[in-house]
C-alpha positions, 0 to 999 in steps of 0.5 A: 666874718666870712672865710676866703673860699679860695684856700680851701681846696689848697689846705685840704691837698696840703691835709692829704699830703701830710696824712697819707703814708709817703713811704708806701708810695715811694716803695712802691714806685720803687719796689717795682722797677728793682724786682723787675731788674732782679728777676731779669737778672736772674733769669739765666739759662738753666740748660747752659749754664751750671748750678754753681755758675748760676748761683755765683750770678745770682749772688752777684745781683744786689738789692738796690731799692727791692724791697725787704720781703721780696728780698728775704725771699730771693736769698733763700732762692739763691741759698738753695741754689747755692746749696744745690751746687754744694750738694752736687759737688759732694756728690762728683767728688766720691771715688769711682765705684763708691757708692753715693751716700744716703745724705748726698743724694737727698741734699741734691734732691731737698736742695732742687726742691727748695729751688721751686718752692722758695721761687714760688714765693719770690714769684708770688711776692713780685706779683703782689707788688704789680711786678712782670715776671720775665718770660723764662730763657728756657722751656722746658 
């Protein structure tokens, strides 16, 4: 008995289909537009704007379908940044003519390192998924 020739290409599309991994092309078709809008998003003016207001834009951005690597790493951007207003706030509050304490200026100096660092790995990450990193607002 011969087997009809015709449904071979349309059963071997149909074994493809059910092998590959839907979930990562949908992620990935996905994932890229929604760290795009977020790094567009947090690209503020850093020579406006004040750590606090930066950090409260920050925190105001929203997952939406990033996905969830991407997405621990920016919180721990905008953790640092939030921290680094803290740190800030710490410090203005002293009375004039006290001195700044030891932790308060290493909080403000630990928290703009983290700031760099943990942008570099949110940076990294949209790269690896294909994302466009937007030209930064400021030059410095």
């Amino acid at each position: 008995m011969r087997a009809d020739m015709s449904a071979w290409p349309m059963l071997a599309t149909l074994l493809f289909l059910l092998a590959a991994e839907p979930d990562v092309v949908v992620t990935r078709s996905a994932a890229v537009p929604a760290i795009e809008r977020i790094l567009k998003a947090d690209n503020l003016d850093v020579n406006t704007l004040s750590p606090q207001e930066i950090a409260a834009a920050m925190r105001d951005i929203r997952q939406g379908a990033a996905p969830s690597d991407f997405w621990v790493a920016y919180q721990a951007h905008v953790k640092a940044w939030s921290d680094y207003a803290a740190a800030l706030d710490a410090a203005a509050k002293r009375q004039p003519g006290e001195p700044a304490s030891a932790g308060t200026e290493w909080a403000v100096g630990e928290a703009r390192t983290r700031i760099n660092a943990t942008f570099d790995t949110v940076e990294r990450l949209a790269r690896h998924r294909g994302a466009t990193i937007p030209l930064p607002c400021t030059r410095i």
